[in-house]
N, C-alpha and C positions, 0 to 999 in steps of 0.2 A: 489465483496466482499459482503457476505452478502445477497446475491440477491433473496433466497426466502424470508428472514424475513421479509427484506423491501418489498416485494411486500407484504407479508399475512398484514404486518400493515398500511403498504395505504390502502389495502384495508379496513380493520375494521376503517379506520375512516375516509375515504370517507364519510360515512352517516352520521356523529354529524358533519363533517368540515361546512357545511353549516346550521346546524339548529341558530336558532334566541332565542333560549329559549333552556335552558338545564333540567331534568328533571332525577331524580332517574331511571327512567322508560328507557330512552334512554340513559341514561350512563352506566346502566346496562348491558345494551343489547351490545355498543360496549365493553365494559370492558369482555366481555364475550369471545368473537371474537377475543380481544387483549391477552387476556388468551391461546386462543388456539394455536393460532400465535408465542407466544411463548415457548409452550410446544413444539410444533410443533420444533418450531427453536435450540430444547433438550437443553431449558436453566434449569440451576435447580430447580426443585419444589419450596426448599425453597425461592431463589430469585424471581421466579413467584409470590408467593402469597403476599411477601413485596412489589413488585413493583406494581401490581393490588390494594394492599388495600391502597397504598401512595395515586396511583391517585388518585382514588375515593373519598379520603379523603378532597384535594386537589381539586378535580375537582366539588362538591358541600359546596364547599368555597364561601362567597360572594363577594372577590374576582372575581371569573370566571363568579358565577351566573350575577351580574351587568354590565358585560363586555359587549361593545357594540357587539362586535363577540362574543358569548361564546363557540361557536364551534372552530372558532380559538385559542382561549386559553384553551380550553381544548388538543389541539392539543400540545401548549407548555407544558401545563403540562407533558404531554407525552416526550417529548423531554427533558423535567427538570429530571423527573425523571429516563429515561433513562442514563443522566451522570451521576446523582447521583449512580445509582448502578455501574458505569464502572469507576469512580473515581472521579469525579469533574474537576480535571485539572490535565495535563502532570507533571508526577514528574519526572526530569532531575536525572543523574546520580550525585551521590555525591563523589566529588571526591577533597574535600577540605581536605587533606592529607601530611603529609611529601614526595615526591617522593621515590618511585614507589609507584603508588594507586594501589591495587591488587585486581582485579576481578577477583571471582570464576563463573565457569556455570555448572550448574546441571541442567541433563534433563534425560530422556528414551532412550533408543538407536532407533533410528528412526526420532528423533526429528528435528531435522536439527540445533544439536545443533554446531558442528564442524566449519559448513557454518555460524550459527548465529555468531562465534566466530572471523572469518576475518570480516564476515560484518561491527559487531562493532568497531574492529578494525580499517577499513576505514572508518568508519562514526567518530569516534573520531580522527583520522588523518587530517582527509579532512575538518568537519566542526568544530571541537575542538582544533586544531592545538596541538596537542600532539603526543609525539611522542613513539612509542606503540611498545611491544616487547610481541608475543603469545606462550606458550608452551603447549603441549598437554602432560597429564600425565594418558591418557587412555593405560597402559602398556600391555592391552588383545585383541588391535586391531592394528596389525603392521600398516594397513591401514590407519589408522583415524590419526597418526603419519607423515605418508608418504602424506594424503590428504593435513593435516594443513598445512606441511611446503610448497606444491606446491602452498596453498591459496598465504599464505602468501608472497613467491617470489612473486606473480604475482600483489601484490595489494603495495609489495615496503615497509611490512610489517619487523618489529623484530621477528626473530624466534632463538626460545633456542633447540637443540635439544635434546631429550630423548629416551631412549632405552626401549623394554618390561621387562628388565632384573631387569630393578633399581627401588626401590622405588617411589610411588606418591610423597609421601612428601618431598623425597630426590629433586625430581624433579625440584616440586615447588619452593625449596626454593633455586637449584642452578639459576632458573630463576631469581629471586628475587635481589639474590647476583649480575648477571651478569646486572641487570636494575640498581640497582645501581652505579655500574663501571660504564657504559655507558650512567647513564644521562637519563635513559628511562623515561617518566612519567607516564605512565600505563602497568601493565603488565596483560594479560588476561590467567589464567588457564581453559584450557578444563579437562573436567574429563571421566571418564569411564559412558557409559549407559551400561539400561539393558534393556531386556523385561520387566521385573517387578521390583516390590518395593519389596526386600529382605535384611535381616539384614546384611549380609557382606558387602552388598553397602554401605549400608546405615553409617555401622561402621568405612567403610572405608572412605570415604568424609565427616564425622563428625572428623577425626581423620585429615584430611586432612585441614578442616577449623581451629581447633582449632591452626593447627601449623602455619600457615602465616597470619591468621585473617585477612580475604580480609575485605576492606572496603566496597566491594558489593558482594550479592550474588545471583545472577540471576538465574531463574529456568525456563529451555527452555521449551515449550510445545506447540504439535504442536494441532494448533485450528482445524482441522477436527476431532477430536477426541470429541468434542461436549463439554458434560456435564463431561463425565471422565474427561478430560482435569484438568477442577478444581480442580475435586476428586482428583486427581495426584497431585496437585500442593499443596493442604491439608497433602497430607500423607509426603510430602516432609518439607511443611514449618513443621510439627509437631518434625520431625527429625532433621532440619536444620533451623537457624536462616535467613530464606531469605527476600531481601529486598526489591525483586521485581522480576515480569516475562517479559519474553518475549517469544508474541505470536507469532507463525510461520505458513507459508501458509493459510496466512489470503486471500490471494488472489482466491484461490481453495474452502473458507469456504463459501457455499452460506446459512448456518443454523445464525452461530454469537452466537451458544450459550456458547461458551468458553468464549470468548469477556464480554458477559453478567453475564458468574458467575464468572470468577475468582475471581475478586475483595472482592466480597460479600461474598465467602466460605473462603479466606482465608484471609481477611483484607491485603494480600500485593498487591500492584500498577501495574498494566501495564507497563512497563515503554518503550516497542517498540512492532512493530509489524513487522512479516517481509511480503511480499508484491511481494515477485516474487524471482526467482533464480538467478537473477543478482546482485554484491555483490554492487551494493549499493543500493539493494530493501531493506530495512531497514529502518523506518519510528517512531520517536517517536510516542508513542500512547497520541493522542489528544481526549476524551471523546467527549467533547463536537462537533467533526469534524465527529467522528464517528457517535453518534445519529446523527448528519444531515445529514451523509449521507445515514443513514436505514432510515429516514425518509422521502429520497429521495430532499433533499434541499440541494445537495451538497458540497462540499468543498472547497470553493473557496479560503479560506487562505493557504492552503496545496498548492492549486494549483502556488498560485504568489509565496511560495517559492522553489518549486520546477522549477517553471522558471528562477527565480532569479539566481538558482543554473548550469543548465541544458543547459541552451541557448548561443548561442553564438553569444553575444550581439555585437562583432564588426562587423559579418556577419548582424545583425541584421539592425546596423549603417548604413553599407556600403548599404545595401539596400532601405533603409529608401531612402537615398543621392539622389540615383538613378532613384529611384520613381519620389521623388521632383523635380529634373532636367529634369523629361519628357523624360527619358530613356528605359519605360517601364518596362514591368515585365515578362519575359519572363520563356521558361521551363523550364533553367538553375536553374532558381532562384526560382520557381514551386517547383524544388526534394530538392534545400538546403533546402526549407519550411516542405517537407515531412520529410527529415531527421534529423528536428529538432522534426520536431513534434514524429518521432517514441524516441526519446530520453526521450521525454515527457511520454511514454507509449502508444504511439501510440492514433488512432483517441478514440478506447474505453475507455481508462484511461483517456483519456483528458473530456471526456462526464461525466464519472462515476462523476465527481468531479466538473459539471456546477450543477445548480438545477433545478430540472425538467428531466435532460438529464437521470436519472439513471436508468430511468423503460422502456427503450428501450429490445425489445424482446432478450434473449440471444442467439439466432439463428445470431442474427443482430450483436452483440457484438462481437461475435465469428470471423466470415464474414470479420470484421473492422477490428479487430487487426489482421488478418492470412492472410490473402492474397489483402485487401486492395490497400496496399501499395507496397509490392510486385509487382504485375499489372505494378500499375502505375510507378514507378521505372524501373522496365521491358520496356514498353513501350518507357518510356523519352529515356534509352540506348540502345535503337533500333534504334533512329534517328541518323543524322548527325550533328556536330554544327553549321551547316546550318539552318536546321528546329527545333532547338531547339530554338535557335537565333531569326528565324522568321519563325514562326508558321503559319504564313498565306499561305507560300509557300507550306502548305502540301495539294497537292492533291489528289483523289483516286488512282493511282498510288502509289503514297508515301505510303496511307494509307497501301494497300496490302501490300507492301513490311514491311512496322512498324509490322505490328500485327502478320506478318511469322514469321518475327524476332526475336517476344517477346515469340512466341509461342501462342498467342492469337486472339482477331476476330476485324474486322473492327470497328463495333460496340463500342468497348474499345476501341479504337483509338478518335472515334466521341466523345464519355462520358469524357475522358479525354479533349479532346480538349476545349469542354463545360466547363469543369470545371475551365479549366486555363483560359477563357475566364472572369468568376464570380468574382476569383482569380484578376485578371488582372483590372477589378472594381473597387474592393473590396480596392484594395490596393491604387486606387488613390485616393480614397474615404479619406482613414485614411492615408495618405501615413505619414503624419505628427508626425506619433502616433507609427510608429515601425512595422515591416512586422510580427512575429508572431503573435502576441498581436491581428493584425488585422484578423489573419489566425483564430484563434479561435472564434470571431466573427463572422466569414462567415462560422463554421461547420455546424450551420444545415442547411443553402443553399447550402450543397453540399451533403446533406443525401437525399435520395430519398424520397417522398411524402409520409407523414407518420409514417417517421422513421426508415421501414422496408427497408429489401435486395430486387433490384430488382429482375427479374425473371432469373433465371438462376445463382443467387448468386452473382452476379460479384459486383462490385465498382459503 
């Protein structure tokens, strides 16, 4: 996420991180560089020139100048005012309401707004404990109809059904009616996109707000779109009272300059991002998590709640036990660690979100999440629960036979071996402490020397 920004502005302040004296002269110079870096990252002009002229403002402060680092606090200035422009802190969904709370989403067709719409769905099911009923009143896409209701069966969703025949509004409001009856506490309307911003839309989802008066009104927008993105989200708030956005395929976004201007061009909040195609990649947007991690100082709060959420703490236990009792740790127990960890986002999401880990080459990122795991998965279910059991039985013999099996080379056989060996350390080491917990501790002893993919690509 993000990934050229962060690198062009590590890079621009590499040279002042370490000076001992800060000076108009050298702040210029990276202030220059940080400039480019974000024009580069097609953040808005206007936002580039407020956030350039804060720091500067701020960064020959006597404050910074008398700082025993002045380079490192020039560095947070950076970081300060990066949230500042991206909002300061996560605004939650307001949903202090009479039941049904009604959510409207307005977005472009393409946006992924239909997907945003079960996402949120499960995310306020799951971690909101509400109980959510979606309709889709997009009447000129039989599809987007047909998609929603398939989201929604599958995530265990309330769905209203609607036809292209009937009115939006009619739609909406038999939704409404029917959450009512049944006690629903959120109801979320999908609306019609377009290719572009034209008055019929526009007239039509003004027409469509005024009748149900959602308590929120969310405007999908997908962040590859850079600096338009804002511009979109502008033309819309001007037409529609919105309360907040939600960015999408942030994961795909390696510029952030959506991220960077919406806030600032339309005064409305971030208020999620979405993060991947899986429906619960949906992620409150945290300002302050984000400049860390373009900053390359990762995200480590994201991370403990995402594990909190993700893992499966009685496997966890049960391991843990086992360790301690001198049981060992074998390959069995190697793949449930892999399979926890791909639940995680696999070895790359897990790095993106250490500090330091996030400027790993994306040749190397790629590598880690796609076929990593894979591999080694492959391989564990090439064995018998013999040689999973106990590992040490495996000889060349065995090994040929494993790596035919997986469709791979001896070599991956030995690599893996190695690593459940570190693995296998590693865990008596912490055994006291929980097996993932410790599994991430030992990723970069299991990254290859310097970061990078060995030769030939593999694991």
């Amino acid at each position: 996420m993000f990934d050229s920004l962060s690198e062009r502005l590590s890079d621009s302040l590499k040279s002042i991180t370490g000076q001992s004296k800060l000076t108009e002269s050298n702040i210029q110079d990276t202030l220059r560089e940080v400039r480019r870096a974000l024009l580069e990252a097609d953040v808005a002009l206007p936002v580039v020139k407020t956030f350039v002229e804060q720091v500067k403002n701020k960064a020959l402060g006597q404050e910074v100048m008398r700082s025993l680092t002045p380079g490192q606090a020039f560095v947070k200035v950076v970081q300060d005012e990066l949230v500042a422009v991206m909002g300061k802190a996560n605004e939650d969904l307001d949903l202090s309401c009479q039941p049904p709370a009604v959510i409207l989403m307005a977005g472009l067709q393409g946006a992924g707004k239909t997907t945003s719409v079960a996402k949120l769905g499960k995310f306020l099911k799951e971690r909101k404990k509400k109980k959510v009923l979606v309709v889709s009143a997009d009447i000129y896409r039989p599809a987007a109809i047909r998609q929603l209701e398939t989201l929604a069966n599958d995530l265990e969703l309330g769905f209203h059904p609607s036809t292209t025949d009937q009115d939006p509004v009619a739609i909406a409001e038999g939704a409404i009616d029917e959450a009512r009856r049944r006690f629903y506490d959120v109801v979320i309307v999908d609306t019609a996109g377009r290719l572009h911003i034209d008055e019929g839309m526009m007239g039509e989802i003004g027409r469509l707000h005024a009748a149900i008066k959602p308590i929120e009104t969310l405007f999908v927008v997908d962040a590859m779109t850079g600096q338009d993105a804002a511009n979109t989200a502008k033309a819309f708030n001007d037409a529609l009272p919105l309360t907040g956005v939600i960015l999408t395929k942030t994961d795909g976004d390696a510029r952030g300059g959506a991220a960077l201007s919406v806030r600032h061009i339309t005064g409305k909040p971030i208020k999620f991002m979405g993060v991947g195609e899986k429906s619960d990649a949906l992620e409150p947007f945290h300002p302050d998590r984000v400049a860390s991690r373009i900053l390359g100082m990762g995200d480590v709060l994201s991370l403990i709640e995402e594990a909190e959420r993700k893992l499966d703490h009685k496997k966890a236990e049960k391991l843990a036990k086992k360790v301690v009792k001198g049981k060992g740790f074998d390959l069995e127990d190697f793949k449930d660690q892999l399979q926890q960890m791909k639940r995680m986002g696999g070895m790359a999401g897990l790095l993106d979100k250490l500090p330091g880990m996030g400027q790993l080459p994306n040749q190397a990122k790629e590598q880690l999440n796609g076929k990593m795991f894979v591999h080694m998965e492959a391989l564990i279910n090439s064995m018998t629960p013999q040689e999973r059991r106990f590992p040490d039985v495996i000889n060349n013999a065995r090994k040929r036979r494993i790596a035919a099996g997986s469709g791979l080379q001896i070599q991956d056989v030995n690599r893996l071996l190695k690593q459940h060996k570190q693995m296998q350390k590693m865990m008596k080491k912490f055994s006291k402490k929980g097996g993932m917990m410790n599994m991430m501790r030992g990723m970069k002893g299991m990254m290859p020397p310097g970061g990078g993919m060995p030769p030939g690509g593999r694991f």
